[in-house]
N, CA, C and O of each residue as an XYZ file, in Angstrom:
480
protein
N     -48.152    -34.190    -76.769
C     -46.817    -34.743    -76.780
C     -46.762    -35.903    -75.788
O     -47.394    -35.772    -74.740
N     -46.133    -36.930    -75.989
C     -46.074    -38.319    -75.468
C     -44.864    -38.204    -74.599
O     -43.908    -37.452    -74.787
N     -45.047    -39.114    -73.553
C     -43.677    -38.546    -71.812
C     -42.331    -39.085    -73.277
O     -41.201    -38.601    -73.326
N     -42.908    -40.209    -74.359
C     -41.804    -40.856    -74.882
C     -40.596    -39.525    -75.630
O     -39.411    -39.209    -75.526
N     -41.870    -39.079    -76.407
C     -41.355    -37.693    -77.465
C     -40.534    -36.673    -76.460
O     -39.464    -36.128    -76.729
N     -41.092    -36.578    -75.559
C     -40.758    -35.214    -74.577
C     -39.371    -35.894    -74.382
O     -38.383    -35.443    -74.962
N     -39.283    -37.196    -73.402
C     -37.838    -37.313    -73.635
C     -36.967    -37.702    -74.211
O     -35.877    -37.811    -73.650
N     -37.151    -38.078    -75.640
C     -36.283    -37.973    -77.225
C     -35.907    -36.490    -77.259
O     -34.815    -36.158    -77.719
N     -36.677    -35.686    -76.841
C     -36.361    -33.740    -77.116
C     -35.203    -33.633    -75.972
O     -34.078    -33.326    -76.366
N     -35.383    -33.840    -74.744
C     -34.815    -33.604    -74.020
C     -33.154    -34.010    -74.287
O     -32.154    -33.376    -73.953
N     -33.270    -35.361    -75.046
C     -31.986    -35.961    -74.629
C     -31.025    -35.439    -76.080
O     -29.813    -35.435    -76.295
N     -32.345    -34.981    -76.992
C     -31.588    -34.133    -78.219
C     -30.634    -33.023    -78.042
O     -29.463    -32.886    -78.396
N     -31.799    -31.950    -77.129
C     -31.166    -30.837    -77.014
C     -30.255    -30.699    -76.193
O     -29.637    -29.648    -76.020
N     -29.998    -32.167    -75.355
C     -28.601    -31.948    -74.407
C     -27.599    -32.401    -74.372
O     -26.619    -32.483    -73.632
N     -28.232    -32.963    -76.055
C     -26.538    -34.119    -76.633
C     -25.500    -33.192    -76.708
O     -25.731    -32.164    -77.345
N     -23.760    -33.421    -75.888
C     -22.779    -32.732    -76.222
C     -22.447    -32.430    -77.237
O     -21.592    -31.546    -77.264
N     -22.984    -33.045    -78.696
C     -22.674    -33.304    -79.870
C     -23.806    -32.477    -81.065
O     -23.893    -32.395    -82.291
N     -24.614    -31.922    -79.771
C     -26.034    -31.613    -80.702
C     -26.097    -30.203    -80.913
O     -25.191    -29.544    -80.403
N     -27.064    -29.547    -81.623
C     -26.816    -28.166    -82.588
C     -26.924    -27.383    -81.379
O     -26.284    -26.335    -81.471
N     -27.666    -27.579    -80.003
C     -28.139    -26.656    -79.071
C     -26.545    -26.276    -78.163
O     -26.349    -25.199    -77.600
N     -25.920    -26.995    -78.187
C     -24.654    -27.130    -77.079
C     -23.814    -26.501    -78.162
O     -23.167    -25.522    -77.792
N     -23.684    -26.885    -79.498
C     -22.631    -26.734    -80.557
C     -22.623    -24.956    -80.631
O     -21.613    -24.257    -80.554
N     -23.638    -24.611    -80.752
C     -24.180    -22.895    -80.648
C     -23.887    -22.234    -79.770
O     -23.249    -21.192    -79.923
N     -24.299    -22.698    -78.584
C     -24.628    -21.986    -77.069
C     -23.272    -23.133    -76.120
O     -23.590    -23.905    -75.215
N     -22.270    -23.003    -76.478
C     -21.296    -23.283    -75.115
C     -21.930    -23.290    -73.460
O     -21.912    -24.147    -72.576
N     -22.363    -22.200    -73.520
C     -22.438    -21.444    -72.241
C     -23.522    -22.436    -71.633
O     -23.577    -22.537    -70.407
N     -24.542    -23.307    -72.578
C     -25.593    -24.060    -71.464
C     -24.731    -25.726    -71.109
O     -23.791    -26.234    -71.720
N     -25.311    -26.119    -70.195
C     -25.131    -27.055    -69.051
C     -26.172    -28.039    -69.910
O     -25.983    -28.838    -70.827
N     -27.439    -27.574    -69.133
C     -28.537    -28.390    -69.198
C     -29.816    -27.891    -69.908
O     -29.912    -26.664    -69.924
N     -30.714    -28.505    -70.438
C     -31.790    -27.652    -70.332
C     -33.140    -29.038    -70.071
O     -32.932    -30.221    -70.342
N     -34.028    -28.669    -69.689
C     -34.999    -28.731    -69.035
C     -36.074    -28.823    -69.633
O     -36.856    -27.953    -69.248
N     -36.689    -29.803    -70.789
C     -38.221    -29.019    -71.063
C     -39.674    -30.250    -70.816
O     -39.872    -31.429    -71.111
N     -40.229    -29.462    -70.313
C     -41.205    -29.659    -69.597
C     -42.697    -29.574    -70.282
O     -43.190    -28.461    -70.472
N     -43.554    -31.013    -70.725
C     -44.894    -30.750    -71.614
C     -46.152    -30.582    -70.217
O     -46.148    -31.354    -69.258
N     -46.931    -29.690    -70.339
C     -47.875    -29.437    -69.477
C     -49.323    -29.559    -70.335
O     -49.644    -29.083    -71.424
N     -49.940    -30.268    -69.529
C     -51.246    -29.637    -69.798
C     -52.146    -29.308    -69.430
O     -51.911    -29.619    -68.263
N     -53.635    -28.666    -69.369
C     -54.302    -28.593    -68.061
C     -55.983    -28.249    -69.090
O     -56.142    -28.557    -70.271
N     -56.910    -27.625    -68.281
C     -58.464    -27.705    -68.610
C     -58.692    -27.104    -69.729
O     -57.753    -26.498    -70.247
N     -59.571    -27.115    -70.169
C     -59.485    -26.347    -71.863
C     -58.736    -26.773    -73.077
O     -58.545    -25.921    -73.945
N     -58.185    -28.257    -73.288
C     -57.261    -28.451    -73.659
C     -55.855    -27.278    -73.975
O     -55.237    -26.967    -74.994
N     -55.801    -27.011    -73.023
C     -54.013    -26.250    -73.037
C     -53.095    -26.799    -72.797
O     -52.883    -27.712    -71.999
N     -52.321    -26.154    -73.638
C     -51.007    -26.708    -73.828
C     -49.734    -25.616    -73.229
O     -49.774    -24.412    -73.481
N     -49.001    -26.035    -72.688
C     -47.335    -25.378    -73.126
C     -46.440    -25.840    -72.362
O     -46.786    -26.499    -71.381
N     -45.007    -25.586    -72.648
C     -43.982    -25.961    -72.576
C     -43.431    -24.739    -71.281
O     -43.443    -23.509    -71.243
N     -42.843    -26.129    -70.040
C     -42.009    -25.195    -69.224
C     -40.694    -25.652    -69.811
O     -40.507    -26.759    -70.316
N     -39.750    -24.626    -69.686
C     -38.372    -25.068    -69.778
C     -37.406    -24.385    -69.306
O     -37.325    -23.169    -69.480
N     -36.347    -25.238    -68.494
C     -35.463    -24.563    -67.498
C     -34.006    -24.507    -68.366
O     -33.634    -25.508    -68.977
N     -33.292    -23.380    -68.370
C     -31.957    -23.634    -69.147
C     -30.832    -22.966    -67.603
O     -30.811    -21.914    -66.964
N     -30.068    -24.230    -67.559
C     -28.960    -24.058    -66.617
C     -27.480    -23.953    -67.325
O     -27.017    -24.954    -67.872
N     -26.924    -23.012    -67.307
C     -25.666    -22.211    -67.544
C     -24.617    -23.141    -66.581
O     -24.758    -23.507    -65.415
N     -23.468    -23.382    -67.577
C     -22.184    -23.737    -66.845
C     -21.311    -22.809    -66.538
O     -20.226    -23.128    -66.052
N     -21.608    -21.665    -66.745
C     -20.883    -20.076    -66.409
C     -21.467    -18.944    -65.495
O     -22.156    -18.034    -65.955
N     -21.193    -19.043    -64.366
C     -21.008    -17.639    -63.256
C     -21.509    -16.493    -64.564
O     -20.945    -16.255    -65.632
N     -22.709    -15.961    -64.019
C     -23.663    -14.333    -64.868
C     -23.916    -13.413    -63.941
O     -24.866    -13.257    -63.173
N     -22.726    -12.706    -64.161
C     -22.888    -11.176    -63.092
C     -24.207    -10.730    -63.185
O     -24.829    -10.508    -62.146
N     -24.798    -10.542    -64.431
C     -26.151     -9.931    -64.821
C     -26.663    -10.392    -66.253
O     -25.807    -10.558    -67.122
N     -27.956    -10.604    -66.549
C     -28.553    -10.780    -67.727
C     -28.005    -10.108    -69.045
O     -28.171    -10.661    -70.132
N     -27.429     -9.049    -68.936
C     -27.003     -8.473    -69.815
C     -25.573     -8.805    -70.311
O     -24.999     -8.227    -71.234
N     -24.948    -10.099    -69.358
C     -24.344    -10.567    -69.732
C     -24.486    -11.479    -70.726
O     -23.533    -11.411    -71.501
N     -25.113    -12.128    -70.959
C     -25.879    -13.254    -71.567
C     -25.397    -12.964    -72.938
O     -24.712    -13.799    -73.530
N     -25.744    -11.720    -73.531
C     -25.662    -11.645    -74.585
C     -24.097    -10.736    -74.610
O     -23.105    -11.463    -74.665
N     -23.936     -9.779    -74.586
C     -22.702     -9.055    -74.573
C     -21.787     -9.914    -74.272
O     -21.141    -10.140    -75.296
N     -21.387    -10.524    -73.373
C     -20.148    -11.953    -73.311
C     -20.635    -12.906    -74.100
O     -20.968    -12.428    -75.184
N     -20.783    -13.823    -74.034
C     -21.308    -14.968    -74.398
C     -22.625    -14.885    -75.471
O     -23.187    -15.968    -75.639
N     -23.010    -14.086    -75.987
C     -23.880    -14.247    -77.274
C     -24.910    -14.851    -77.137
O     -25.008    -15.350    -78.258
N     -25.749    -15.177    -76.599
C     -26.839    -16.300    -75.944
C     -27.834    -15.380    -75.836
O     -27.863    -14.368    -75.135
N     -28.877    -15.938    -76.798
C     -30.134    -15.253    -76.668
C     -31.281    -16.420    -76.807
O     -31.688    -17.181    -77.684
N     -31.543    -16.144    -75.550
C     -32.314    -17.533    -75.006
C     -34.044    -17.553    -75.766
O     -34.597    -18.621    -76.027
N     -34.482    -16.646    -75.942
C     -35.494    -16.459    -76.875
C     -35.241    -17.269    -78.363
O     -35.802    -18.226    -78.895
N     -34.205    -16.463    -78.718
C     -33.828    -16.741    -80.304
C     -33.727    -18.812    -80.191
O     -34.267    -19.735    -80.800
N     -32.671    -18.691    -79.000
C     -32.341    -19.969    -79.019
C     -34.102    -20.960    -78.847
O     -34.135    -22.074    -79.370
N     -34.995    -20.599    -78.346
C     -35.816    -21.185    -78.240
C     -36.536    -21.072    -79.297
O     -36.701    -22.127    -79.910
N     -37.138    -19.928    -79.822
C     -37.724    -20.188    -80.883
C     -38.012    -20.272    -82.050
O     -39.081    -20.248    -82.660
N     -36.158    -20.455    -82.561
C     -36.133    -20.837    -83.921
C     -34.978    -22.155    -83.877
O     -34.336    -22.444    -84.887
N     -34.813    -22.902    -82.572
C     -33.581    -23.778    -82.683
C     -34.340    -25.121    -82.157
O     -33.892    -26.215    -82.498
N     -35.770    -25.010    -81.124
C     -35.993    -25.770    -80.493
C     -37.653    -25.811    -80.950
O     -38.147    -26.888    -81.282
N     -38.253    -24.888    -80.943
C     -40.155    -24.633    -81.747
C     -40.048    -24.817    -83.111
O     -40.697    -25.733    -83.616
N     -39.179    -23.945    -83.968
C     -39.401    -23.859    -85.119
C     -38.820    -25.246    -86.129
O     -39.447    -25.634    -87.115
N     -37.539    -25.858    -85.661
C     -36.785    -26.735    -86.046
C     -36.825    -28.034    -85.860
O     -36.641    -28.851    -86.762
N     -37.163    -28.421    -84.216
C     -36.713    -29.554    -83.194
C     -38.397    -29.885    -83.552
O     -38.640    -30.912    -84.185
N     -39.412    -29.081    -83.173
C     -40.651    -29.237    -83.374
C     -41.464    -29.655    -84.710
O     -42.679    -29.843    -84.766
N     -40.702    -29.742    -85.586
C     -40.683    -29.981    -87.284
C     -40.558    -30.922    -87.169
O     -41.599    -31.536    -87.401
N     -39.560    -31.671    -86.833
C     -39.023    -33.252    -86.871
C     -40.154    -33.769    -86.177
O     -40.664    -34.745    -86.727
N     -40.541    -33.488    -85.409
C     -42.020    -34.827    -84.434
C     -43.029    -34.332    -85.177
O     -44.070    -34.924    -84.892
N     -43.207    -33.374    -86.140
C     -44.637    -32.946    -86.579
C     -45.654    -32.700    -85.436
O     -46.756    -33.241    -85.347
N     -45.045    -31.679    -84.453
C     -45.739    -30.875    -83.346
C     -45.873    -29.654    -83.442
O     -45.136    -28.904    -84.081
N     -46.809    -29.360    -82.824
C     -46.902    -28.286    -83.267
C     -46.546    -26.853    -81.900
O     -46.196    -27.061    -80.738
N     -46.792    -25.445    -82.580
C     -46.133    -24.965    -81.454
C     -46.764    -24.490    -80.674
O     -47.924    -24.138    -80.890
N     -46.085    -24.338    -79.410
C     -46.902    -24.604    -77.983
C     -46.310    -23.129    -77.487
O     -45.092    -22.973    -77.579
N     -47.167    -21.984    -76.938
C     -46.730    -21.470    -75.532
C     -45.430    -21.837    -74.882
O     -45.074    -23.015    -74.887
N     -44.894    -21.154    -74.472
C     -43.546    -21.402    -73.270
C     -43.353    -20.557    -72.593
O     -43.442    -19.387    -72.965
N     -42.963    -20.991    -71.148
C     -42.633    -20.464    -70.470
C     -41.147    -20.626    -70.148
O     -41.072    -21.795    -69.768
N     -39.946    -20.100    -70.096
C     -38.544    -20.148    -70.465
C     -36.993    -19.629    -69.296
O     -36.175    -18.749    -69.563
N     -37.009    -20.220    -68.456
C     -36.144    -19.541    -67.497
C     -34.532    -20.519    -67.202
O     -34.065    -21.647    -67.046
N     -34.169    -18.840    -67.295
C     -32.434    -19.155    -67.248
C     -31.988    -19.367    -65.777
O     -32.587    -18.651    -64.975
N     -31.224    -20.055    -65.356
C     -30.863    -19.556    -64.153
C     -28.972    -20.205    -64.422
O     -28.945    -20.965    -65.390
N     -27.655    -20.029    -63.801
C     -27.167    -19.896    -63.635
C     -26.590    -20.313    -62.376
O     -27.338    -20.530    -61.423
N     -25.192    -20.463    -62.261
C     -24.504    -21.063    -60.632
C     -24.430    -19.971    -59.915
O     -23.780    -19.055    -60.420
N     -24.975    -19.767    -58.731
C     -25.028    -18.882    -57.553
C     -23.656    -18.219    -57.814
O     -23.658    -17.029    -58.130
N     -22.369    -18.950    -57.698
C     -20.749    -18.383    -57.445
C     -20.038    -19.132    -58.483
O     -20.518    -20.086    -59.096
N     -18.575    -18.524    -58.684
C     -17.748    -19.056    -59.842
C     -17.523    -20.779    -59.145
O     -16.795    -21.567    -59.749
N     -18.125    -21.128    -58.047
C     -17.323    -22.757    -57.762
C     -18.672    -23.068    -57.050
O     -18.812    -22.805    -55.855
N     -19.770    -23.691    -57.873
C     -20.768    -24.648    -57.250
C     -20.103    -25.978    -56.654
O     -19.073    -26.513    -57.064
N     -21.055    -26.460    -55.421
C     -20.590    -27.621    -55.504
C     -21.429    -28.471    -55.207
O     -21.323    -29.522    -54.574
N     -22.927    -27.606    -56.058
C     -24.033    -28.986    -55.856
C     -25.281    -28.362    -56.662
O     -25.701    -27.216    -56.504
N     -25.696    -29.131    -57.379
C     -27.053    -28.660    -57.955
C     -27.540    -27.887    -57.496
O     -27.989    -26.945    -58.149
N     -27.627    -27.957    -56.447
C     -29.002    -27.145    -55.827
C     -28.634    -25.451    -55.920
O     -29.542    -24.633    -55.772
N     -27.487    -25.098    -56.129
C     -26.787    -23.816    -56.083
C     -26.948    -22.735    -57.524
O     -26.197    -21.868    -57.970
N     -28.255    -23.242    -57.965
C     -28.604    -21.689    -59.083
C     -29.564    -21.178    -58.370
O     -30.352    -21.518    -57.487
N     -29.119    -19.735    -59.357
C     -29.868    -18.007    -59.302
C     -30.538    -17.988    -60.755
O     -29.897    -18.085    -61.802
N     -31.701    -17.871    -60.675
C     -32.613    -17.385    -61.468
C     -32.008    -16.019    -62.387
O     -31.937    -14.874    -61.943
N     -31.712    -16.337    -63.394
C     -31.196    -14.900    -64.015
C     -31.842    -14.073    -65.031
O     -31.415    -12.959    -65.336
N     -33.170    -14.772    -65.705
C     -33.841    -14.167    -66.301
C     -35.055    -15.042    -66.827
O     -35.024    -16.246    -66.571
N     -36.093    -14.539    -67.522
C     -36.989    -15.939    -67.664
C     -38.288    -14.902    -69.062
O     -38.544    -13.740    -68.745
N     -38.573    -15.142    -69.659
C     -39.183    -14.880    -70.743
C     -40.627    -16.240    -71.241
O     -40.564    -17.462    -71.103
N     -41.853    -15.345    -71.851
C     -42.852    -16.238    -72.205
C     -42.754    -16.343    -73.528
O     -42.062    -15.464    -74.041
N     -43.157    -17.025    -74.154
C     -43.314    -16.656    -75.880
C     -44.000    -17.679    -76.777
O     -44.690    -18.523    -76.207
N     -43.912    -17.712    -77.972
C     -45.691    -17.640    -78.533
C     -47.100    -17.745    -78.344
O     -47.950    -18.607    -78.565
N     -47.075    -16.359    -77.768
C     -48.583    -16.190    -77.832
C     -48.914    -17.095    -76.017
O     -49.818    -17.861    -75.683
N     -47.726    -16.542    -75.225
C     -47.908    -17.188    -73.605
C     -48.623    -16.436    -73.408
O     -49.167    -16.374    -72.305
């Protein structure tokens, strides 16, 4: 994947207007990240930041419906990855969330859950 492609994806999946935000209210931002390293390997880090205070992971889904798996790998691998004719990569996938109901600076998320998937 080319730094160009990576950030055409990026700026897809964080269009206010785009299928990822239209679905999932609840994300802010997301984050994805092409790696590669010896052996020719490949995969994808990607950070998803929540505009909503998460008592617990199990909120995620029971309030707010957000299943960050699903959302990844049939909205963003299976779909988003079709359009560039890429193919699919490993991921590594973490949610994190605003520390308190009133951030008042980036730097203020909690890690709230984080998942690998295909074949990480």
């Amino acid at each position: 994947m080319t730094p160009e492609i990576e950030k055409i994806i990026n700026d897809y999946i964080n269009s206010p207007t785009g299928t990822i935000k239209q679905i999932y209210p609840i994300i802010d931002k997301i984050n994805l990240k092409y790696n590669s390293g010896p052996n020719n390997s490949e995969w994808l880090m990607v950070s998803v930041y929540l505009n909503t205070y998460i008592e617990n992971k199990r909120d995620l889904w029971d309030i707010h419906l957000f299943d960050w798996v699903w959302m990844m790998d049939e909205h963003i691998i299976n779909k988003l990855f079709k359009l560039f004719d890429l193919k699919k990569l490993p991921y590594r996938l973490n949610v994190y969330g605003p520390k308190d109901n009133n951030p008042t600076s980036d730097s203020q998320w909690k890690y709230i859950t984080g998942s690998g998937g295909l074949m990480w």
